[in-house]
FIBASE-752244 format. One record per residue (C-alpha): residue number from 1; residue in one letter; x, y, z. Coordinates in Angstrom, 3 decimals. Last residue first. Layout:
N
R  num  residu         X         Y         Z
R  NUM       a         X         Y         Z
...
***
This chain:
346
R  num  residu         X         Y         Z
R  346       x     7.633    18.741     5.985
R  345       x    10.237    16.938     8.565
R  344       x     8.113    14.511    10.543
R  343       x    10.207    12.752    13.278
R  342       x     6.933    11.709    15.323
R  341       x     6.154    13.496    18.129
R  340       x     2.792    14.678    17.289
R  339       x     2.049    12.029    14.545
R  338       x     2.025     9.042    16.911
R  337       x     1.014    11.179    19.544
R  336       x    -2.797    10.635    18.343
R  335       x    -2.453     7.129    19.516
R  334       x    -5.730     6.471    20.998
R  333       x    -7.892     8.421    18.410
R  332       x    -6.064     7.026    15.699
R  331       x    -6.637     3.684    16.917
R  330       x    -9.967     3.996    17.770
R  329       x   -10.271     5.773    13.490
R  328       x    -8.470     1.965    12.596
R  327       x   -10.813     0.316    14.402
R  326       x   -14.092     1.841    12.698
R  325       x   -12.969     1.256     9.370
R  324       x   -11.857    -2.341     9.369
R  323       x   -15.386    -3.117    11.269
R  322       x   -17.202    -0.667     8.659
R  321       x   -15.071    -2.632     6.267
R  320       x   -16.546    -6.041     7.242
R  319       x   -15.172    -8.929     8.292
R  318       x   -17.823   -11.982     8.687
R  317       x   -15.330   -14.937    10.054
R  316       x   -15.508   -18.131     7.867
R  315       x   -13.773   -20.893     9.495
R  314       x   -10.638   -21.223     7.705
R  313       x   -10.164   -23.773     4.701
R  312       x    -7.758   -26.487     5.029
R  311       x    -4.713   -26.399     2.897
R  310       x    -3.796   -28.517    -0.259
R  309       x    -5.859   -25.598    -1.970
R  308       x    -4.123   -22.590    -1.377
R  307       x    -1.986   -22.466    -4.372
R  306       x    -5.406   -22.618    -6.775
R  305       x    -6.996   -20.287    -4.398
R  304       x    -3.845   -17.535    -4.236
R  303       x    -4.159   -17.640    -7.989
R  302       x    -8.308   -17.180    -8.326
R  301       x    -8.031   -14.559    -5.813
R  300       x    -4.913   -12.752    -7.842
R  299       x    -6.652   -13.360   -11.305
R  298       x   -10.282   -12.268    -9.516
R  297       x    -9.300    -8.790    -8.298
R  296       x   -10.911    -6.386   -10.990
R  295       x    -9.564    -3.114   -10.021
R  294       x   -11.406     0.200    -9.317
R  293       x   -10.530     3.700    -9.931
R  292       x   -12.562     6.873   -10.050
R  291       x   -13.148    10.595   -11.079
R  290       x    -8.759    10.861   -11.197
R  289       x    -8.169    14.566   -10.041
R  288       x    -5.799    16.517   -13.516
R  287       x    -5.084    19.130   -11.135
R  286       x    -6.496    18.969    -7.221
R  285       x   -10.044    20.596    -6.923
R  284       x   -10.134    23.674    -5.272
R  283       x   -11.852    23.384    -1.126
R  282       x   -14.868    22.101    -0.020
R  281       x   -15.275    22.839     3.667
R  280       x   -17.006    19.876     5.908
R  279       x   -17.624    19.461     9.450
R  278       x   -20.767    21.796     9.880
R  277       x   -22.422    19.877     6.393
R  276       x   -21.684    16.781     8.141
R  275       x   -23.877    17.778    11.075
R  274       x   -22.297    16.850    14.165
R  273       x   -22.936    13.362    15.988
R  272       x   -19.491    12.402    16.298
R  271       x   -16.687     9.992    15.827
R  270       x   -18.347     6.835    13.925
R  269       x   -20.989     8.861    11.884
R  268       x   -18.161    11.059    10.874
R  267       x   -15.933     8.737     9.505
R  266       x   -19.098     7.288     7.523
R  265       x   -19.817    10.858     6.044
R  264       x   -16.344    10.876     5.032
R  263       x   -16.275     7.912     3.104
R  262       x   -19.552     8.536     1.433
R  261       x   -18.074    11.626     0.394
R  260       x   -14.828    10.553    -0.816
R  259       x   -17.185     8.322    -3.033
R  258       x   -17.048     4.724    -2.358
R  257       x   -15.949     1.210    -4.211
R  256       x   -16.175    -1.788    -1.815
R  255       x   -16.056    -4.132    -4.306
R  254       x   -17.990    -6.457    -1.766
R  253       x   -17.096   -10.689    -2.657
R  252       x   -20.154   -12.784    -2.705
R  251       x   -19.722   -15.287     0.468
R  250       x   -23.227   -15.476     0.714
R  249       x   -23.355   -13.613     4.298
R  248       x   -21.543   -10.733     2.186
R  247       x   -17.416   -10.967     1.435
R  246       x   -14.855    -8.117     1.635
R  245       x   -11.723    -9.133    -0.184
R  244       x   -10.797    -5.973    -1.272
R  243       x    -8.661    -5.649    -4.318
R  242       x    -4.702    -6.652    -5.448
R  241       x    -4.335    -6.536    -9.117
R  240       x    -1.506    -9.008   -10.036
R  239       x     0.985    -8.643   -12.990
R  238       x     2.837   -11.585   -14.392
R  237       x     6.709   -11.975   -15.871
R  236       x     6.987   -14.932   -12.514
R  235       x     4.059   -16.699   -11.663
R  234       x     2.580   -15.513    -8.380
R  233       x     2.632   -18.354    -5.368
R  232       x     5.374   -17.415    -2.643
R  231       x     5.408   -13.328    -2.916
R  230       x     1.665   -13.478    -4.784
R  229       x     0.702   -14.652    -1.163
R  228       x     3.075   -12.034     0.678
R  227       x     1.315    -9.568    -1.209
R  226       x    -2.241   -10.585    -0.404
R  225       x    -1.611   -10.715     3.196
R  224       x     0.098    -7.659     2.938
R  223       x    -3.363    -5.718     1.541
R  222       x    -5.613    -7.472     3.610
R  221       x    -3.163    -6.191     6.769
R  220       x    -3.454    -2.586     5.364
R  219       x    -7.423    -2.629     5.002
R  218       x    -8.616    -2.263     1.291
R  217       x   -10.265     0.737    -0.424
R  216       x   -12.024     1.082    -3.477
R  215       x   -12.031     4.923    -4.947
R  214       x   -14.658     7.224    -6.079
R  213       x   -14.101    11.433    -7.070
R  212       x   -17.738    12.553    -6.090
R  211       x   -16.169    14.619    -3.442
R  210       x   -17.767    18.336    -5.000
R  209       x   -14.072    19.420    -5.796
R  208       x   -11.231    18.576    -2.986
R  207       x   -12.828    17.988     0.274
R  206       x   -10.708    19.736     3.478
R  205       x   -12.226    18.719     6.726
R  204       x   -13.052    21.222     8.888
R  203       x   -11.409    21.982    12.114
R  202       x   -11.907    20.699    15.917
R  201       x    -8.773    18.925    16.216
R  200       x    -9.891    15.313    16.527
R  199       x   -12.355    16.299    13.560
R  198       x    -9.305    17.203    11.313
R  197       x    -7.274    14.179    12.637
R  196       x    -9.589    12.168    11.439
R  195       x   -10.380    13.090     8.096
R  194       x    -6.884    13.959     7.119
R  193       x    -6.555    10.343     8.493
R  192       x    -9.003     8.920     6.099
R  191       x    -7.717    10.917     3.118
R  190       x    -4.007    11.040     2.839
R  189       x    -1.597    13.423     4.475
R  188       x    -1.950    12.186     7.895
R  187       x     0.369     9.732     8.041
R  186       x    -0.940     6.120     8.125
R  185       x    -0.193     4.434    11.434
R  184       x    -3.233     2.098    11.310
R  183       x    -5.715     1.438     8.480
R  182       x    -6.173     2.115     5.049
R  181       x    -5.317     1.220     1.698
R  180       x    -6.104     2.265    -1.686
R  179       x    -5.630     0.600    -4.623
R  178       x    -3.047    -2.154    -5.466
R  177       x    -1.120    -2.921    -7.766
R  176       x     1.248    -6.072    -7.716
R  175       x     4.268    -6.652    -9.917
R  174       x     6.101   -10.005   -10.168
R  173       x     9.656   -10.157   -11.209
R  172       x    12.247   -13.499   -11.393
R  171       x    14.738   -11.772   -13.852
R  170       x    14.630   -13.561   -17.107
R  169       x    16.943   -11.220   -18.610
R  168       x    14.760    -9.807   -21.696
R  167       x    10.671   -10.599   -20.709
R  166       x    11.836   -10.527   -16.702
R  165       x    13.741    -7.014   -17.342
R  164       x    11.054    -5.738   -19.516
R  163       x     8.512    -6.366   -16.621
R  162       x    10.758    -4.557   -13.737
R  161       x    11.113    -1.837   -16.573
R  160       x     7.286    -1.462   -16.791
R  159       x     5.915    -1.578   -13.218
R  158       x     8.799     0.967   -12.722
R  157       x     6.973     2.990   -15.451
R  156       x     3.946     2.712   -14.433
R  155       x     4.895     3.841   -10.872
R  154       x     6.863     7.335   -12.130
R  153       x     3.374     8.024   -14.145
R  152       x     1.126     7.699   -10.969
R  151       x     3.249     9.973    -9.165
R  150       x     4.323    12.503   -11.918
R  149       x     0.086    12.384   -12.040
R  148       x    -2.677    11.265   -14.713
R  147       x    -1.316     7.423   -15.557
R  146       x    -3.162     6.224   -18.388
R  145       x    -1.831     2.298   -18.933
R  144       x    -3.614     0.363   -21.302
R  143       x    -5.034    -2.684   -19.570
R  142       x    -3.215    -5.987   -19.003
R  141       x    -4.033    -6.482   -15.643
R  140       x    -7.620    -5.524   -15.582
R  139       x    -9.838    -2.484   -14.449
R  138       x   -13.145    -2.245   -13.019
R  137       x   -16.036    -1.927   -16.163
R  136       x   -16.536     1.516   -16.997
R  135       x   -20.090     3.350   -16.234
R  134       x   -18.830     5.662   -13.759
R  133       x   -15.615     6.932   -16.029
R  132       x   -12.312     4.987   -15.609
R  131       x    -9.572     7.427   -14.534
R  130       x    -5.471     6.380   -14.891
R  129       x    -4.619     2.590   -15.159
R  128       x    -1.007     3.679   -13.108
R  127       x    -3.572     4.613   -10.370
R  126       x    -4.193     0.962    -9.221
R  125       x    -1.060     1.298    -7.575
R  124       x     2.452    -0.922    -7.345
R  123       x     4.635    -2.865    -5.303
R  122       x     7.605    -4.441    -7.276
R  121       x     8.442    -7.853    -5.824
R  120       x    11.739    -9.599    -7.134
R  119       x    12.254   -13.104    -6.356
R  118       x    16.224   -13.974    -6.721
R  117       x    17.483   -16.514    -7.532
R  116       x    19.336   -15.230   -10.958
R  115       x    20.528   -12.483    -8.911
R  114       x    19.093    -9.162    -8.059
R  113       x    20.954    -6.182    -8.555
R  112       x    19.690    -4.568   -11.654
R  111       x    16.229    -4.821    -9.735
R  110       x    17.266    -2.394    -6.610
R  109       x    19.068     0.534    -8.701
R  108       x    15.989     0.086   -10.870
R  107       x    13.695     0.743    -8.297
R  106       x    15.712     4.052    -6.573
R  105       x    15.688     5.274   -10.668
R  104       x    12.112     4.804   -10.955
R  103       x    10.209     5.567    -8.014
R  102       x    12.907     6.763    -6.028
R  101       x    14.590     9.366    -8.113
R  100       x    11.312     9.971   -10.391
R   99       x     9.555    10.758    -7.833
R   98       x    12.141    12.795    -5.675
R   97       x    12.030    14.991    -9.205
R   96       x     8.079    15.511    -9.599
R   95       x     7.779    18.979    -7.433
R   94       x     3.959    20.286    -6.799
R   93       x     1.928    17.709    -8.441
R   92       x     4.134    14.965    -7.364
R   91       x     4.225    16.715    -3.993
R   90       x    -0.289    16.486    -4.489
R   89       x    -0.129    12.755    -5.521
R   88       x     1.475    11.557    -2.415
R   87       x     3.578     8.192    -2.957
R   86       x     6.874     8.326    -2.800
R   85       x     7.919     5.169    -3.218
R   84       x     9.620     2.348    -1.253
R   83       x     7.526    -0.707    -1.547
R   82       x    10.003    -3.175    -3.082
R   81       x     9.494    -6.561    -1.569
R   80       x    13.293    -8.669    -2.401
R   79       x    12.917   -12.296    -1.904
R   78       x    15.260   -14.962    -1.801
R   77       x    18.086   -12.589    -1.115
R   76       x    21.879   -12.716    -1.979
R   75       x    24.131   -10.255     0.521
R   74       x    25.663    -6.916     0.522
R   73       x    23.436    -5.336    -1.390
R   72       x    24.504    -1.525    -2.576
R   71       x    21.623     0.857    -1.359
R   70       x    22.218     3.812    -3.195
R   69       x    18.662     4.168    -5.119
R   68       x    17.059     2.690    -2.394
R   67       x    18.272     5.282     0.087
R   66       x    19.313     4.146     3.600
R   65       x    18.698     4.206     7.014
R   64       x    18.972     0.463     7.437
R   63       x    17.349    -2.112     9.802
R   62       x    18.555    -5.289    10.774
R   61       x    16.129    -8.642    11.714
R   60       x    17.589   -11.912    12.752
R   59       x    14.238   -13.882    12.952
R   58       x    12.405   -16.131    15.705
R   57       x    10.640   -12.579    16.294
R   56       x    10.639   -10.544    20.038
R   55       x    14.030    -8.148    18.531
R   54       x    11.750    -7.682    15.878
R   53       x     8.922    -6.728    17.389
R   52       x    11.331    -3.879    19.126
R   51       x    12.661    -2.657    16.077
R   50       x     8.897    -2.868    14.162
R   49       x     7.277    -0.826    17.077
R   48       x    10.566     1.941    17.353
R   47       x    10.701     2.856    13.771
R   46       x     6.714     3.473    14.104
R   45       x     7.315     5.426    17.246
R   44       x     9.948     7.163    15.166
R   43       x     7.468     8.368    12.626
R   42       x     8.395     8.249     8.759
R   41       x     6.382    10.470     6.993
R   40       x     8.695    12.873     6.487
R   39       x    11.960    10.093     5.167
R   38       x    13.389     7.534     7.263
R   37       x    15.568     6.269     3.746
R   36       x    14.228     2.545     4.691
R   35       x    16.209    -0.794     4.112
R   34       x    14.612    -3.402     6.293
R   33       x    16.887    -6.530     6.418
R   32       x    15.162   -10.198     7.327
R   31       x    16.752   -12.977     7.801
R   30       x    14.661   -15.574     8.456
R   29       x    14.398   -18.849    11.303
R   28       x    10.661   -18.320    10.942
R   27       x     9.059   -16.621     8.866
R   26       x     4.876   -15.623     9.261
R   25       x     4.273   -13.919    12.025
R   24       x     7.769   -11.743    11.606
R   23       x     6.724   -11.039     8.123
R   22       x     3.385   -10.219     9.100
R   21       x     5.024    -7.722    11.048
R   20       x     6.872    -6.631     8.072
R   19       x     3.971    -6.224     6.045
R   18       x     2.798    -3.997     8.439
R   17       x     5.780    -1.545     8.379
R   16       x     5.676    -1.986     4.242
R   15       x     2.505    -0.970     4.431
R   14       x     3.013     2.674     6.223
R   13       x     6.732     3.099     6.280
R   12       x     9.148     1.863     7.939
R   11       x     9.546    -1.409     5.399
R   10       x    10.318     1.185     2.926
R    9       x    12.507    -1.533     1.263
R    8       x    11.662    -5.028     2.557
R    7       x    15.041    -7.508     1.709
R    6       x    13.945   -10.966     2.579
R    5       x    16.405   -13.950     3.158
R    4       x    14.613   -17.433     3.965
R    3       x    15.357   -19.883     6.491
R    2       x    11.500   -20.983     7.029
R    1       x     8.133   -19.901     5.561
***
């Protein structure tokens, strides 16, 4: 991708920081402005990585401490990649305004300013489909929605709005949802670095209910790569589930679906030789806890295929999630002053 203009909101934060990196692998000759509030979870060593990367890119790069839902653009952009949000299902729980503020009106503020060339990329979460029960088949693009949460239900509805406004305005909008991701920098509020950081400080790790609540998880990077795909190649009014991409020796793609549990235990296995039972407290189950979510992928594979195919196909490299897994808990164990001295203002 050459001489493009991207706007990235929350492009501090935990994806959006990596999908800004790919950005700066990927453009050249771009301009590319990074419009993030610097809210708790936020560190300043990540601020630092992506200023200093981007000083080191072919791109002119500028980053702004602002909110979405006042950020005024001063510009026209190819490509705007919304994934400010707040995101953590226990604060909507607790207090649902800031939710609703960014999630929807911070959104809207974005879309309503978007010209007529404009690509607009609304990143959402497999949550918005609300539970599926063991037996239920993964979930598709055009499903009802059954959000659970002031999270979940803030996200439909930007999914939906960003929609109407293609169906009524033509606005150039593709959504993506996602489920959950993993990998480096991470704050430590959601489960895998709970998980680590609790075993890196000697103290149990907190389990909500019995931990049979399942989830499919995807590494960060696999995630971006995915979005900036649908970015180029998704047809515009269209929703795209983003899921692991985990193949076996056949090339059969691994839905990598786990219980908190098995997720855990795995965690464990990597960083000690305790006794899960010794590591582990159960704790009260969170209101209204989604049993499980999992997304059929194949409209976004079969898409990025179909665009892909002029191109010559990559050797095929076995990548595993153990692999995924076990690099990102080295990294958290190398860089555990990436939450100590970060700016986090809980």
């Amino acid at each position: 991708m050459e001489n493009k203009s991207i706007l990235v909101t929350g492009g501090l934060g935990f994806i959006g920081s990596h999908f800004v990196e790919l950005l700066y692998k990927k453009c050249n000759n771009c301009v590319i402005d990074i419009v993030d509030k610097k809210d708790y979870c936020v560190s300043q060593q990540t601020e630092d990585l992506i200023f200093e990367k981007g000083r080191e890119s072919s791109n002119d790069v500028t980053i702004l401490f602002q909110d979405i839902k006042d950020f005024e653009f001063d510009k026209k952009y190819d490509y705007v990649v919304n994934f400010a949000a707040q995101s953590h299902v226990d604060r909507s729980i607790s207090s649902g305004d800031e939710f609703v503020e960014t999630n929807i009106n911070g959104m809207y503020n974005l879309l309503k300013q978007v010209s007529s060339n404009t690509r607009f990329v609304q990143i959402g979460t497999d949550e918005v489909y609300g539970s599926l029960s063991i037996s239920d088949t993964p979930s598709r693009e055009l499903d009802t929605l059954l959000p659970s949460s002031v999270y979940s239900s803030t996200k439909a509805s930007a999914d939906i709005i960003a929609l109407s406004m293609h169906k009524t305005h033509g606005t150039d909008v593709v959504v993506t949802r996602c489920c959950n991701n993993f990998g480096p920098r991470q704050y430590p509020e959601k489960l895998i670095p709970v998980v680590i950081k609790s075993i890196l400080s000697d103290k149990k790790i907190p389990v909500y209910g019995n931990g049979a609540n399942r989830r499919q998880w995807i590494f960060v990077k696999d995630h971006c790569e995915q979005v900036y795909d649908i970015m180029q190649y998704g047809e515009a009014g269209e929703i795209y589930n983003i899921a692991p991409s985990y193949r076996d020796w056949n090339r059969f793609i691994i839905p990598n679906e786990l219980s908190n549990l098995n997720i855990i235990y795995k965690i464990i296995e990597i960083l000690t030789k305790e006794e899960p039972s010794n590591l582990i407290e159960y704790v009260k189950d969170r209101k209204g806890h989604d049993l499980r979510y999992r997304l059929n992928g194949d409209k976004t594979r079969f898409m990025i295929d179909r665009s892909k195919q002029h191109q010559p196909e990559l050797p095929h490299i076995h990548k595993t999630f153990e692999k995924d897994l076990e690099y990102t808990i080295m990294w958290y164990k190398l860089n555990q002053t990436w939450w100590d001295n970060a700016n986090f203002t809980d």
